[in-house]
MIDOSE-1310 file (N, C-alpha, C; in nm, 2 decimals, decimal comma, always signed):
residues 285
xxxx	-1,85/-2,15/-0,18/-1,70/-2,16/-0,19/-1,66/-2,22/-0,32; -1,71/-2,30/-0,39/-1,72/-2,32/-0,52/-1,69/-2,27/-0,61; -1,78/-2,15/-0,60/-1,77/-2,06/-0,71/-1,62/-1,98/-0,68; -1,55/-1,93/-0,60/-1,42/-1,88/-0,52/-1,32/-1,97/-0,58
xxxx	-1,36/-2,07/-0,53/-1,25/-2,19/-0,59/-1,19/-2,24/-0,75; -1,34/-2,18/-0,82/-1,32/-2,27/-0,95/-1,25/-2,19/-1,04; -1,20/-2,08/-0,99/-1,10/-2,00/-1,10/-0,99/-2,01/-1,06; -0,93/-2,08/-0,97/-0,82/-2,08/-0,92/-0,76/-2,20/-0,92
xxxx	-0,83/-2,31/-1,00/-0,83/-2,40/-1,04/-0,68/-2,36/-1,18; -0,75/-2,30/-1,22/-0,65/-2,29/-1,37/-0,51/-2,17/-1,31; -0,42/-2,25/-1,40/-0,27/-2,12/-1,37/-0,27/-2,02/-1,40; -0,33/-2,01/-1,56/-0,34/-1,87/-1,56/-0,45/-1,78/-1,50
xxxx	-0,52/-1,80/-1,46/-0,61/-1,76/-1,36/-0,49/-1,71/-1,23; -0,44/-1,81/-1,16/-0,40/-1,75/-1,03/-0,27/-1,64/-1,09; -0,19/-1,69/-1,25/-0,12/-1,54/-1,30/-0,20/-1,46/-1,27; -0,33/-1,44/-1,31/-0,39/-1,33/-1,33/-0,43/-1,30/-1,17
xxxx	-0,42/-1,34/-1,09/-0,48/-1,26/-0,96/-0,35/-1,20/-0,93; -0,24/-1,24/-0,96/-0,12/-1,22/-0,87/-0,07/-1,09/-0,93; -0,07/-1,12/-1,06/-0,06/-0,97/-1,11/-0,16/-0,87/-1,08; -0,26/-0,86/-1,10/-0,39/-0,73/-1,08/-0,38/-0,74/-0,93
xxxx	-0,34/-0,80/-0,79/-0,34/-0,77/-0,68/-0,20/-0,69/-0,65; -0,08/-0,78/-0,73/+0,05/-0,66/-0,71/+0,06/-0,50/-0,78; -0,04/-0,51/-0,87/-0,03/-0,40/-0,98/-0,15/-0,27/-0,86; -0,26/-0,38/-0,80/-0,33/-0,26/-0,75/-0,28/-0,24/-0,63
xxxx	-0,21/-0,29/-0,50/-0,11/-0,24/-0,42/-0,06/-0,15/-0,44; +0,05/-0,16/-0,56/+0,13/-0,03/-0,61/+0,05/+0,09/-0,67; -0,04/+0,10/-0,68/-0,14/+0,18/-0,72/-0,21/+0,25/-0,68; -0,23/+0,15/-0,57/-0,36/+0,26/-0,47/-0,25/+0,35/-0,39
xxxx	-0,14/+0,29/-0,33/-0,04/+0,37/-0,26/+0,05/+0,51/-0,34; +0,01/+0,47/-0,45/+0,08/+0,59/-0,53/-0,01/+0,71/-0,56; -0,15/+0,62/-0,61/-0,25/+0,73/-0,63/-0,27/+0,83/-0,53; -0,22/+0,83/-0,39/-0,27/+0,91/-0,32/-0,21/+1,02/-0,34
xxxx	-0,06/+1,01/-0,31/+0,06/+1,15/-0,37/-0,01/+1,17/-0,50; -0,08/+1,12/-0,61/-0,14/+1,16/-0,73/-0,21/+1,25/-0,73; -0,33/+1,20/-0,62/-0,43/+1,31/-0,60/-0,42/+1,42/-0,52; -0,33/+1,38/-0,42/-0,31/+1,50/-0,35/-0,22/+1,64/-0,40
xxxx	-0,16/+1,62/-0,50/-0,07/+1,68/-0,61/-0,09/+1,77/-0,66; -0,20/+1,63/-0,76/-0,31/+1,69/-0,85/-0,23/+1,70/-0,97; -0,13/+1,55/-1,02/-0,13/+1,44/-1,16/-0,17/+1,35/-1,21; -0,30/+1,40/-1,17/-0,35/+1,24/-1,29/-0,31/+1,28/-1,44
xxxx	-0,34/+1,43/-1,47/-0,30/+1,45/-1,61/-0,13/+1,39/-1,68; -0,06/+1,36/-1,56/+0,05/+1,30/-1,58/+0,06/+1,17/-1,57; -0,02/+1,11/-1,49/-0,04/+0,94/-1,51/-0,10/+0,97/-1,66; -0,23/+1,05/-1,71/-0,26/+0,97/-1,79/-0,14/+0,99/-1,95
xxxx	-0,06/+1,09/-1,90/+0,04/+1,10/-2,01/+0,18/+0,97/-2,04; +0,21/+0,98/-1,91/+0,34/+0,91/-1,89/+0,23/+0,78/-1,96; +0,14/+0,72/-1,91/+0,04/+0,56/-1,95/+0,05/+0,56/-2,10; +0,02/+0,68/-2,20/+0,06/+0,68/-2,34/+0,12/+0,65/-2,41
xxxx	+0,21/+0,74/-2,32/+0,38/+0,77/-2,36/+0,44/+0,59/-2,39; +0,40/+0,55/-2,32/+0,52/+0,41/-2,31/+0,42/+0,31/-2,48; +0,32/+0,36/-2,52/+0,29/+0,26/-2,62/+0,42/+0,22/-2,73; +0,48/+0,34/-2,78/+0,58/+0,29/-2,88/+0,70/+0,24/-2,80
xxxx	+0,73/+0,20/-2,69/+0,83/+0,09/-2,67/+0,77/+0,02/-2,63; +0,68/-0,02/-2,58/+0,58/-0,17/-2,62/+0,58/-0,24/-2,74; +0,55/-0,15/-2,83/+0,53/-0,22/-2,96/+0,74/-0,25/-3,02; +0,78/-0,14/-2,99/+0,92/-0,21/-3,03/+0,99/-0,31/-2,96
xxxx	+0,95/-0,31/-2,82/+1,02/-0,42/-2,75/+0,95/-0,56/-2,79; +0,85/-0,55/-2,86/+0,79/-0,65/-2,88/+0,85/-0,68/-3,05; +0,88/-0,59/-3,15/+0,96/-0,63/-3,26/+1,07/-0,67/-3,23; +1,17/-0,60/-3,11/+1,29/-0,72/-3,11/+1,27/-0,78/-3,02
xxxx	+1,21/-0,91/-2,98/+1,17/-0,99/-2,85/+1,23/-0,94/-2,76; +1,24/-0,87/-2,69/+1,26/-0,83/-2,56/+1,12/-0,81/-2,49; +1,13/-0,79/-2,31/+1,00/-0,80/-2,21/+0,96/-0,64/-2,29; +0,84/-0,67/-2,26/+0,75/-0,52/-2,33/+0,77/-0,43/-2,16
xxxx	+0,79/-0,50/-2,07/+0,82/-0,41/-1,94/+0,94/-0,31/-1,97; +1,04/-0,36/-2,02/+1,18/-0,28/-2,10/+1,12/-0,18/-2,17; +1,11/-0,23/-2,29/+1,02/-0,09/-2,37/+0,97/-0,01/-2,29; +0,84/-0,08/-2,21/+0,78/+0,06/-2,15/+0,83/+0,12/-2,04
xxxx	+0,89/+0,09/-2,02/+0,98/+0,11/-1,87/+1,06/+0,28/-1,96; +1,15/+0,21/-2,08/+1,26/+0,32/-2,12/+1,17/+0,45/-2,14; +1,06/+0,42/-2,25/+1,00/+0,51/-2,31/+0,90/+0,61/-2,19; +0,82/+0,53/-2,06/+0,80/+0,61/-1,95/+0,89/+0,72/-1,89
xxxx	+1,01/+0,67/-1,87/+1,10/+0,74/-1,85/+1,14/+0,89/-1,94; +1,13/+0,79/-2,07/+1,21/+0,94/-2,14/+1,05/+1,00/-2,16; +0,94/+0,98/-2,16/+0,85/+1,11/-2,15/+0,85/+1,20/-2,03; +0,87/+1,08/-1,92/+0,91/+1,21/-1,81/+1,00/+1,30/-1,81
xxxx	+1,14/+1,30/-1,88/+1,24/+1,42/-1,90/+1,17/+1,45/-2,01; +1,09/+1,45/-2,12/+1,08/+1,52/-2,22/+0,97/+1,63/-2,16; +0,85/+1,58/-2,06/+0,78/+1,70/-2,04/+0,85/+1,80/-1,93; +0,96/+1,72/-1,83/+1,04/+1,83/-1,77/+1,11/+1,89/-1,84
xxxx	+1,16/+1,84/-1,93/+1,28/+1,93/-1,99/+1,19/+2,06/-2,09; +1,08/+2,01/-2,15/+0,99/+2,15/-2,23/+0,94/+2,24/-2,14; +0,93/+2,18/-1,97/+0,82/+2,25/-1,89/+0,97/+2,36/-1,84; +1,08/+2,33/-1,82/+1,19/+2,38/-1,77/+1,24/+2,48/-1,82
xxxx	+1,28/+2,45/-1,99/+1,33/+2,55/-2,07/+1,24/+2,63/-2,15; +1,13/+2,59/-2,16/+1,05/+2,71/-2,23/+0,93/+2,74/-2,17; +0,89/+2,87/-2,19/+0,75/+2,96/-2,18/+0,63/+2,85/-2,12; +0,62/+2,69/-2,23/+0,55/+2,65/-2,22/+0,48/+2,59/-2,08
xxxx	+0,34/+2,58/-2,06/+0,28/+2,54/-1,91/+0,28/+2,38/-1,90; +0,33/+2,36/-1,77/+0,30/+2,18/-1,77/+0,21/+2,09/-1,86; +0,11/+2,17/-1,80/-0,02/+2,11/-1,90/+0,01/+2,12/-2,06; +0,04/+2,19/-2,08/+0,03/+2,20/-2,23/+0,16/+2,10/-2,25
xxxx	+0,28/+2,10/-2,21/+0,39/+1,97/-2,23/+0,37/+1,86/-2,20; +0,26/+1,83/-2,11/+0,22/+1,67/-2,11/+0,14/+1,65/-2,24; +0,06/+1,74/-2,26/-0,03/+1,71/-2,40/+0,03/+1,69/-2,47; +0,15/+1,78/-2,53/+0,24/+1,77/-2,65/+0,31/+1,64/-2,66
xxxx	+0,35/+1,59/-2,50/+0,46/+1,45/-2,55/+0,37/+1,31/-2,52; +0,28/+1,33/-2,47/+0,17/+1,20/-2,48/+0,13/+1,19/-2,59; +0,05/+1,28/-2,64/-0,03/+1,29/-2,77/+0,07/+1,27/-2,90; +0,18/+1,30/-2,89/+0,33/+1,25/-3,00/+0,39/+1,10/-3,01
xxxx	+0,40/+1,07/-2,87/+0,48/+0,93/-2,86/+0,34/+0,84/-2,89; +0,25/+0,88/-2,84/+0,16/+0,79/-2,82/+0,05/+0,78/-2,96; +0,06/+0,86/-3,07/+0,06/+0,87/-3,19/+0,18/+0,76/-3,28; +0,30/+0,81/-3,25/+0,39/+0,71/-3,28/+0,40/+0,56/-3,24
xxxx	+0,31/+0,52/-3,15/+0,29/+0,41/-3,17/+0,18/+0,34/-3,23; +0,10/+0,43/-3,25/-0,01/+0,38/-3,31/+0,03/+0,37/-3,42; +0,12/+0,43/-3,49/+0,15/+0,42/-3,66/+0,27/+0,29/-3,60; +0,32/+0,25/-3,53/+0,40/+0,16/-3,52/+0,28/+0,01/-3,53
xxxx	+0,21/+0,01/-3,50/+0,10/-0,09/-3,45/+0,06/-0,09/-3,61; +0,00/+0,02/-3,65/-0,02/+0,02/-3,79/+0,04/-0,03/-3,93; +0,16/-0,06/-3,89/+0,30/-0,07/-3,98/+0,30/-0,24/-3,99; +0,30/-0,26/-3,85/+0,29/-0,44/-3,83/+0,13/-0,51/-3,77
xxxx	+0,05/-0,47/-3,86/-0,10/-0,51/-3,81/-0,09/-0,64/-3,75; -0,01/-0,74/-3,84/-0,03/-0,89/-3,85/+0,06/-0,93/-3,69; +0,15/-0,88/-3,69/+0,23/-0,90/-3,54/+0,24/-0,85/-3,46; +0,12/-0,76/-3,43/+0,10/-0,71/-3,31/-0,04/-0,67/-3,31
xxxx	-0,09/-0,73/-3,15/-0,25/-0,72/-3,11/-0,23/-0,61/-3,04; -0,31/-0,54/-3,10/-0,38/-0,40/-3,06/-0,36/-0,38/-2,97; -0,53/-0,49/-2,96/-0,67/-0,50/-2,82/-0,56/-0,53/-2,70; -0,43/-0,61/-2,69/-0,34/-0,65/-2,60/-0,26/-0,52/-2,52
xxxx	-0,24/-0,44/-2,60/-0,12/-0,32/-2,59/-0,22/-0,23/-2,51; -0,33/-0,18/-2,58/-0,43/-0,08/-2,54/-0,50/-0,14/-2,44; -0,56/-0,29/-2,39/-0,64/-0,25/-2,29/-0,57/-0,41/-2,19; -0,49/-0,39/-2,22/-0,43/-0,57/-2,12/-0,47/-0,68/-2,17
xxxx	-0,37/-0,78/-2,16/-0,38/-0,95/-2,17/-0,40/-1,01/-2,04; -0,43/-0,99/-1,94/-0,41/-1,03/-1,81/-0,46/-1,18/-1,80; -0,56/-1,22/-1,84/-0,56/-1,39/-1,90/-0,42/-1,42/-1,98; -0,38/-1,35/-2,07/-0,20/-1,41/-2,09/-0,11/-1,40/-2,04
xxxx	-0,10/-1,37/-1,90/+0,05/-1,35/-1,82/+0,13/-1,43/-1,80; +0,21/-1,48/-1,88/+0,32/-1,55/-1,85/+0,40/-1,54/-1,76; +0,45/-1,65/-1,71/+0,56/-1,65/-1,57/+0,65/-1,56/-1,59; +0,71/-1,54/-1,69/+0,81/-1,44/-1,70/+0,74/-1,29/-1,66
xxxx	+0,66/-1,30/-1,74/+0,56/-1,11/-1,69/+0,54/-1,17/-1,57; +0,52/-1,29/-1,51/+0,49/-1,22/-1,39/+0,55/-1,16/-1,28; +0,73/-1,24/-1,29/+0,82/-1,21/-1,19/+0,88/-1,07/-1,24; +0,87/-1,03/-1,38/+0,88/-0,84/-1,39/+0,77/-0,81/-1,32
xxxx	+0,66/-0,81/-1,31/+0,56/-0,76/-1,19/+0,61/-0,80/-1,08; +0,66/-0,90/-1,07/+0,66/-0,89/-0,86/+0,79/-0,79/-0,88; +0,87/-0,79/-0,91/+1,04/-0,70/-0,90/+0,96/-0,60/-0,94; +0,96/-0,58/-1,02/+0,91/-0,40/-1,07/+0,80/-0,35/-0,96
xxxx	+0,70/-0,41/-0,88/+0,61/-0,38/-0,79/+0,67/-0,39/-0,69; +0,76/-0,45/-0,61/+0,79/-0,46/-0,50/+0,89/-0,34/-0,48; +1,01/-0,37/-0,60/+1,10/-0,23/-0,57/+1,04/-0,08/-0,59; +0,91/-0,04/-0,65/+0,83/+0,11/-0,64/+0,78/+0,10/-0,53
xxxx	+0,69/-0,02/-0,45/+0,64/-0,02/-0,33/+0,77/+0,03/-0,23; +0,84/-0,07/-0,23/+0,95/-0,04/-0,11/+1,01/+0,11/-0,12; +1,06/+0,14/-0,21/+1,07/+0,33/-0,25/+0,97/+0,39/-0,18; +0,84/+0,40/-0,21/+0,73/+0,46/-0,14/+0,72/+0,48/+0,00
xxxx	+0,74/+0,32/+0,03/+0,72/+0,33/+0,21/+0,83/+0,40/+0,24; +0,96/+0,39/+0,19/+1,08/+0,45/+0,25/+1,06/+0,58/+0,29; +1,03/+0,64/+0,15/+1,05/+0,77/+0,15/+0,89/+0,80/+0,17; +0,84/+0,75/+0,21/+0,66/+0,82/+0,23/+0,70/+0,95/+0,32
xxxx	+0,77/+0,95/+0,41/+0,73/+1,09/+0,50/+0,82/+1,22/+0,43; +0,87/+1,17/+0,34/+0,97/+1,32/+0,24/+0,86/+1,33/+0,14; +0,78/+1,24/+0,07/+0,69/+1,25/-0,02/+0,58/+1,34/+0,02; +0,55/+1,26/+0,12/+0,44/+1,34/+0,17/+0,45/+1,50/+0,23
xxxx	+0,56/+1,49/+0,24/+0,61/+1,64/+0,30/+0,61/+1,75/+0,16; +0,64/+1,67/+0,06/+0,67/+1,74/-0,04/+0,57/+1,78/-0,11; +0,45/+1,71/-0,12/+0,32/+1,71/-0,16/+0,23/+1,81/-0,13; +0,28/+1,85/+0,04/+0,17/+1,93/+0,09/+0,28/+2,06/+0,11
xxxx	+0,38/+2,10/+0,13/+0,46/+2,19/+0,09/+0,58/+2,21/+0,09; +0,62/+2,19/-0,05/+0,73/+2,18/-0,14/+0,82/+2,29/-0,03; +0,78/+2,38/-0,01/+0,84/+2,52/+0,06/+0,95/+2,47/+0,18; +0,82/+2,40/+0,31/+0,85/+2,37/+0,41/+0,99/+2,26/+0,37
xxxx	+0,93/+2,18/+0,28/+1,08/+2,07/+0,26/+1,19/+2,08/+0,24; +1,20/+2,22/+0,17/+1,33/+2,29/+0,14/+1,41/+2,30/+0,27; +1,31/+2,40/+0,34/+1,34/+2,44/+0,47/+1,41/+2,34/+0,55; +1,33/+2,22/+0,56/+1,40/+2,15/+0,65/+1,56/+2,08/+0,53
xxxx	+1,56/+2,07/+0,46/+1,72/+2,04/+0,38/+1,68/+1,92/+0,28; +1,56/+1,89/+0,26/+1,50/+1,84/+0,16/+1,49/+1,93/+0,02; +1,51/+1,80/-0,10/+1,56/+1,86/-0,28/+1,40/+1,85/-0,34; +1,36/+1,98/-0,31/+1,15/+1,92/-0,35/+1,22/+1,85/-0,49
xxxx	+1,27/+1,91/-0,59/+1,31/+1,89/-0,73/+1,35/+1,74/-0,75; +1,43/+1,69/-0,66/+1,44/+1,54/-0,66/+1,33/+1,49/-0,67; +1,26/+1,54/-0,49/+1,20/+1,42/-0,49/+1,06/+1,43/-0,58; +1,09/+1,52/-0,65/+0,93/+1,54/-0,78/+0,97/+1,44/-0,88
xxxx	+1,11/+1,43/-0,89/+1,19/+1,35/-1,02/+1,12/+1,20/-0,96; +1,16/+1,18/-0,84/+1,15/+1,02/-0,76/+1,02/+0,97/-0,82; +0,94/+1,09/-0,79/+0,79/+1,02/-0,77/+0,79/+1,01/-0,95; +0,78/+1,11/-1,00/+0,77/+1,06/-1,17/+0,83/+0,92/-1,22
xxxx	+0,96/+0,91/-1,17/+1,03/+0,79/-1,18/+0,93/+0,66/-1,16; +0,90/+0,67/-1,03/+0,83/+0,62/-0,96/+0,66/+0,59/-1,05; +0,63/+0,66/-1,10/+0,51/+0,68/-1,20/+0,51/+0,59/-1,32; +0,62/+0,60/-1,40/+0,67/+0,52/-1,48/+0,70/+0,38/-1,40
xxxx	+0,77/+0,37/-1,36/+0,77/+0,22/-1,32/+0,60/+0,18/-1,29; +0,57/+0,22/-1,21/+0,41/+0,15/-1,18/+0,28/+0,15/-1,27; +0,31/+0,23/-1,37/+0,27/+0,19/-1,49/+0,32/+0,08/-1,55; +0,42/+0,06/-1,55/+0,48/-0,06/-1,61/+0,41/-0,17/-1,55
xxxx	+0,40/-0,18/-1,43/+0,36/-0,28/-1,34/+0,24/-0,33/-1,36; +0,10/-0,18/-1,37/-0,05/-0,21/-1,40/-0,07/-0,23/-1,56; +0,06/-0,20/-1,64/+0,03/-0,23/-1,81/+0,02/-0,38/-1,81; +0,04/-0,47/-1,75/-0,05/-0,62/-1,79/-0,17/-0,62/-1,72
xxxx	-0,20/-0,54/-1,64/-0,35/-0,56/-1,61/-0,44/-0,57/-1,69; -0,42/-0,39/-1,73/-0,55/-0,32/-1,75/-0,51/-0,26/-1,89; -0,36/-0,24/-1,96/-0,37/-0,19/-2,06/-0,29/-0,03/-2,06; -0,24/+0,01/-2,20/-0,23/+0,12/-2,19/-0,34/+0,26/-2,17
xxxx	-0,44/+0,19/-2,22/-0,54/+0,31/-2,19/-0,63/+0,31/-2,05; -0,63/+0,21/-1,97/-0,71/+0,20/-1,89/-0,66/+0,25/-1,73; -0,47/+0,23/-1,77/-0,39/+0,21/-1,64/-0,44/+0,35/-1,58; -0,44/+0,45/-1,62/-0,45/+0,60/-1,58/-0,57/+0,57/-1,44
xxxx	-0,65/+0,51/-1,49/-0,81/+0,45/-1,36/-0,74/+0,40/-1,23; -0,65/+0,29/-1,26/-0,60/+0,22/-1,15/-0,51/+0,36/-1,06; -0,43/+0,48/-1,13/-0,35/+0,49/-1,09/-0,43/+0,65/-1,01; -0,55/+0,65/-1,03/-0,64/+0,80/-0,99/-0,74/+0,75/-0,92
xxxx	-0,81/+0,65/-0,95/-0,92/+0,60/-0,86/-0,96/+0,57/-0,72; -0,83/+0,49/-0,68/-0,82/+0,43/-0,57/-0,75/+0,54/-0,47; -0,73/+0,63/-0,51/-0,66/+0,74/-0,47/-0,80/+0,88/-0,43; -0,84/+0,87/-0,52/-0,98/+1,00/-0,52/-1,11/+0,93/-0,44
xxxx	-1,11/+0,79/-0,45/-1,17/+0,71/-0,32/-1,17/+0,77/-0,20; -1,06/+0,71/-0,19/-0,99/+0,73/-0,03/-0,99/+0,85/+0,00; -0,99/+0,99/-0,09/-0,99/+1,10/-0,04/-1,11/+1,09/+0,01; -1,24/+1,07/-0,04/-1,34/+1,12/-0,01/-1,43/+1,04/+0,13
xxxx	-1,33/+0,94/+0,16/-1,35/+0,84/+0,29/-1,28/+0,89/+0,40; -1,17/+1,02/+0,38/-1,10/+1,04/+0,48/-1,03/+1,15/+0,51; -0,99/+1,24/+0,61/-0,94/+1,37/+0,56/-0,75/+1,33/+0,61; -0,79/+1,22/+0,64/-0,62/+1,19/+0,70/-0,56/+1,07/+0,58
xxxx	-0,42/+1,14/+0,58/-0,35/+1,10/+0,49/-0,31/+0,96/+0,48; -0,25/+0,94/+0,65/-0,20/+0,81/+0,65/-0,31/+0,69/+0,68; -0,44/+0,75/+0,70/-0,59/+0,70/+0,64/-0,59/+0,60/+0,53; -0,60/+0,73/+0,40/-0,59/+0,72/+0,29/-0,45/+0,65/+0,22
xxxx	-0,36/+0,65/+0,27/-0,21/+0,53/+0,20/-0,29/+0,38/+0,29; -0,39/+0,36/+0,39/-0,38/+0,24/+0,35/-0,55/+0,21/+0,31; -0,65/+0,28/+0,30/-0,74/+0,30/+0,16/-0,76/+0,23/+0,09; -0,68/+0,32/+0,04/-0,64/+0,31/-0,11/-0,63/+0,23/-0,16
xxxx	-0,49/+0,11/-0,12/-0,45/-0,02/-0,18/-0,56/-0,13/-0,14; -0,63/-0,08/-0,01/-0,72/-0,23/-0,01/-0,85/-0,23/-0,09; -0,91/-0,08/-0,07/-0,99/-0,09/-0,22/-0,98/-0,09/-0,35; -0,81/-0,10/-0,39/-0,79/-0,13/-0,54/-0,73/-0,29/-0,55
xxxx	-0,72/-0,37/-0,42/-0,73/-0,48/-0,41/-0,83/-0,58/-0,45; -0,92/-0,53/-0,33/-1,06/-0,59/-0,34/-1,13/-0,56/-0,45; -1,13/-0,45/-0,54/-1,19/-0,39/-0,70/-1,16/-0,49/-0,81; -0,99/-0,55/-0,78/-0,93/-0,62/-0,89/-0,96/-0,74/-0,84
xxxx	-1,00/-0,81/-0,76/-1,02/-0,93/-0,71/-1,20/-0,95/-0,79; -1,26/-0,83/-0,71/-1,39/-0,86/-0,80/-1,41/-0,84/-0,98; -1,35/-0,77/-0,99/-1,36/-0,75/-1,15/-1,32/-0,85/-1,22; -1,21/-0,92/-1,15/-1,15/-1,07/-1,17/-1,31/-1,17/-1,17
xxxx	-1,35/-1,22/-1,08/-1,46/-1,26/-1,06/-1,58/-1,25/-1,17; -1,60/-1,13/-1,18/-1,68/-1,07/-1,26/-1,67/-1,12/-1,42; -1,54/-1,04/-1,44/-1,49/-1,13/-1,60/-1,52/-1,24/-1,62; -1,49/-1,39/-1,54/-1,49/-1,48/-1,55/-1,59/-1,59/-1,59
xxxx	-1,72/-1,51/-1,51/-1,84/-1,58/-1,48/-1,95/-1,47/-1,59; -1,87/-1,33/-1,63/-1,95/-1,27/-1,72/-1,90/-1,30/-1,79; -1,79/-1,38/-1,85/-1,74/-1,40/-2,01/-1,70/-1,28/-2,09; -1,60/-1,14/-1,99/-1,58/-1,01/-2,01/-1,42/-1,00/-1,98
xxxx	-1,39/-0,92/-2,07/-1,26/-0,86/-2,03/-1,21/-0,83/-1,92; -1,10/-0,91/-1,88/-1,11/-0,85/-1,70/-1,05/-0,70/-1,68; -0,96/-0,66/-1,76/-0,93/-0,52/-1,73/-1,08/-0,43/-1,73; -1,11/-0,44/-1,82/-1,17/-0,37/-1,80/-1,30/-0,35/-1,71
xxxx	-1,35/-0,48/-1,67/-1,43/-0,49/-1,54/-1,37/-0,46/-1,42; -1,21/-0,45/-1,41/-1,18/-0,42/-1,28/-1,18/-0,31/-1,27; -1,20/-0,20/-1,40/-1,21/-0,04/-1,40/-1,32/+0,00/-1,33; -1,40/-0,05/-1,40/-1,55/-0,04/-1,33/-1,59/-0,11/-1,22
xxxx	-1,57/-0,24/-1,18/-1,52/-0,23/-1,02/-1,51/-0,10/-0,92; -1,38/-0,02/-0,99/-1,33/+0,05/-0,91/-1,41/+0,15/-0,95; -1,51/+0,18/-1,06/-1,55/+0,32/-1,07/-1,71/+0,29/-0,97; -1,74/+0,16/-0,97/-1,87/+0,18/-0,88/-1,85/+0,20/-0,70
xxxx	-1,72/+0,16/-0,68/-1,69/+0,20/-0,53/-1,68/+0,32/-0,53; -1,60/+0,41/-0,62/-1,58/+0,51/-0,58/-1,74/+0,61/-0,63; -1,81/+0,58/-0,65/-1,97/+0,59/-0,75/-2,03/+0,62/-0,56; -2,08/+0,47/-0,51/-2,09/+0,46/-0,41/-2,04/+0,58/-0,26
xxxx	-1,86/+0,59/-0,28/-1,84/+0,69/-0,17/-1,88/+0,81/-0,21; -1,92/+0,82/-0,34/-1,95/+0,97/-0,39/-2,07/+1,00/-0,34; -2,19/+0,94/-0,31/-2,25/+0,91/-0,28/-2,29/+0,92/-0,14; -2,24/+0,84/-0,05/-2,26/+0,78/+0,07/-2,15/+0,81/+0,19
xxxx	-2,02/+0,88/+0,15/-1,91/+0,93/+0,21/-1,92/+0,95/+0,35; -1,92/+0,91/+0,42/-1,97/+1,01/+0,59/-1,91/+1,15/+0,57; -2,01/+1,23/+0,59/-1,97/+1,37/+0,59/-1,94/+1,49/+0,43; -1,94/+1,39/+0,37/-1,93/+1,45/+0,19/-2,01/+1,43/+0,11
xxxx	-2,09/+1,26/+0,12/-2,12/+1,19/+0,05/-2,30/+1,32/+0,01; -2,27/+1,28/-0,16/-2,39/+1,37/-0,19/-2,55/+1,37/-0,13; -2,53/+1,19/-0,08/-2,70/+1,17/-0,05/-2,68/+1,22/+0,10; -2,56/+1,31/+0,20/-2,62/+1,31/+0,33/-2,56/+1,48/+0,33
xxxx	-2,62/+1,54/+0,16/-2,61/+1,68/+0,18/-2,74/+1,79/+0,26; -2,80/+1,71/+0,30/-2,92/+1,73/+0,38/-2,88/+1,80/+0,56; -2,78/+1,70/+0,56/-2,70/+1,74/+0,76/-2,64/+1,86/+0,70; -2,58/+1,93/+0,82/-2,49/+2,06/+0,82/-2,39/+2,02/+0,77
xxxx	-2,34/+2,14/+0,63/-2,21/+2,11/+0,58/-2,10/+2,16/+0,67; -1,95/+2,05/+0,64/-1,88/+2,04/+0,68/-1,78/+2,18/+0,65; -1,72/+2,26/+0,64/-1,59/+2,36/+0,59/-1,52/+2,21/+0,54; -1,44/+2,25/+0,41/-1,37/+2,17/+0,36/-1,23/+2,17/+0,41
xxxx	-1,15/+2,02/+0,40/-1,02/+1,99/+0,49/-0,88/+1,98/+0,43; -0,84/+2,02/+0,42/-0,73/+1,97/+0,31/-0,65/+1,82/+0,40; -0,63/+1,69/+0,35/-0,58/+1,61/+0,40/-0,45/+1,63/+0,53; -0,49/+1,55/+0,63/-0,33/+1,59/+0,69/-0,21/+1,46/+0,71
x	-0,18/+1,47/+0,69/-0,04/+1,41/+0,70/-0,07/+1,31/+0,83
């Protein structure tokens, strides 16, 4: 019990659990619409996209949540609005406006070496969370959580056929807008965790887990969050007593669980390809 207790001793310590436990809630619940989609290439864009209003919200003191919050946003109209009006394929418009904004901050980072850490922007300060970041994580995580649950049965409807949603008098187009929205904000949420480059893990992982533990949906929405819970609690752990970066231990965390179900899955898992295979399932609702 000791060992449990002795990090929780320090404040910024219990910052640091409160944030990586609200950041992987919102995470693992979203990952799942992610995977079942089939956006991660858009988590990992929109997660880019927000570096240069990080770095500027941080030249005019304002919360780096603002920055990344605006600039999330406008890469999500920038790749709808290229994917909309021209010839070009999704894929290729996320490339185009990640790989731009997210260039642009790097020459921003470049510009002010001396007043701005890197290592902070790209992979989290989660040992620096101040009280102020923290209450932008609880508000910012609570209000995408509560969105989600609301609307989980239009999401999920929308996920598995856009068609059918119409049908019943559902705007698939909205609610594709919601969940992007939605994408951006929770990025915002996991960027003191884990960083701009790492967030994309928290927001596909705990999601591609759960797939492979379960062919049911509403299974997998609650999964998901408790294995990206329990990943950030250990990685936490882990950092502490290994004298390691916590973001990044809670990545790996989460990549050895899901290592594990890849593995060991009832019914998928690679080491029990030996029994009769299964026909594959598409999740159900």
């Amino acid at each position: 019990m000791e060992l449990l207790g002795e990090p929780l001793a320090y404040g910024f310590m219990q910052r640091a659990f409160a944030v990586s436990i609200v950041a992987a809630v919102v995470c693992g619940v979203l990952s799942c619409w992610l995977v079942l989609i089939g956006w991660s290439l858009m988590g990992d864009a929109v997660s880019h996209a927000v570096l240069p209003g990080v770095v500027l919200a941080y030249l005019l003191g304002m919360p780096f949540a603002l920055g990344a919050l605006v600039f999330g946003l406008l890469a999500v109209a920038l790749i709808a609005g290229v994917r909309e009006r021209t010839v070009i394929r999704e894929d290729a418009a996320m490339g185009i406006v990640f790989t731009v904004l997210f260039a642009l901050g790097l020459v921003l980072v470049s510009v002010i070496p001396s007043q701005t850490d890197l290592n902070h922007i790209l992979f989290g300060n989660l040992l620096g969370v101040s009280v102020g970041a923290l209450l932008q994580v609880l508000v910012l995580g609570a209000g995408a959580l509560a969105v989600l649950l609301l609307k989980r049965r239009d999401l999920t409807l929308y996920a598995f056929d856009p068609t059918h949603a119409q049908a019943l008098g559902l705007n698939p187009r909205r609610l594709g807008a919601l969940l992007l929205v939605l994408l951006a904000v929770t990025i915002v949420v996991a960027l003191q965790a884990v960083g701009v480059v790492l967030v994309v893990a928290m927001l596909i992982i705990p999601g591609a887990t759960a797939r492979l533990l379960s062919d049911r949906f509403g299974t997998m929405l609650a999964l998901a969050p408790a294995l990206s819970v329990a990943c950030a609690v250990l990685g936490i752990y882990a950092s502490y007593y290994l004298d390691t970066a916590s973001g990044p231990m809670i990545v790996l965390a989460q990549g050895l669980v899901f290592t594990l179900a890849y593995l060991l899955a009832p019914g998928s898992g690679v080491l029990r390809a030996h029994r009769p295979a299964r026909a594959h399932r598409t999740p159900v609702a």
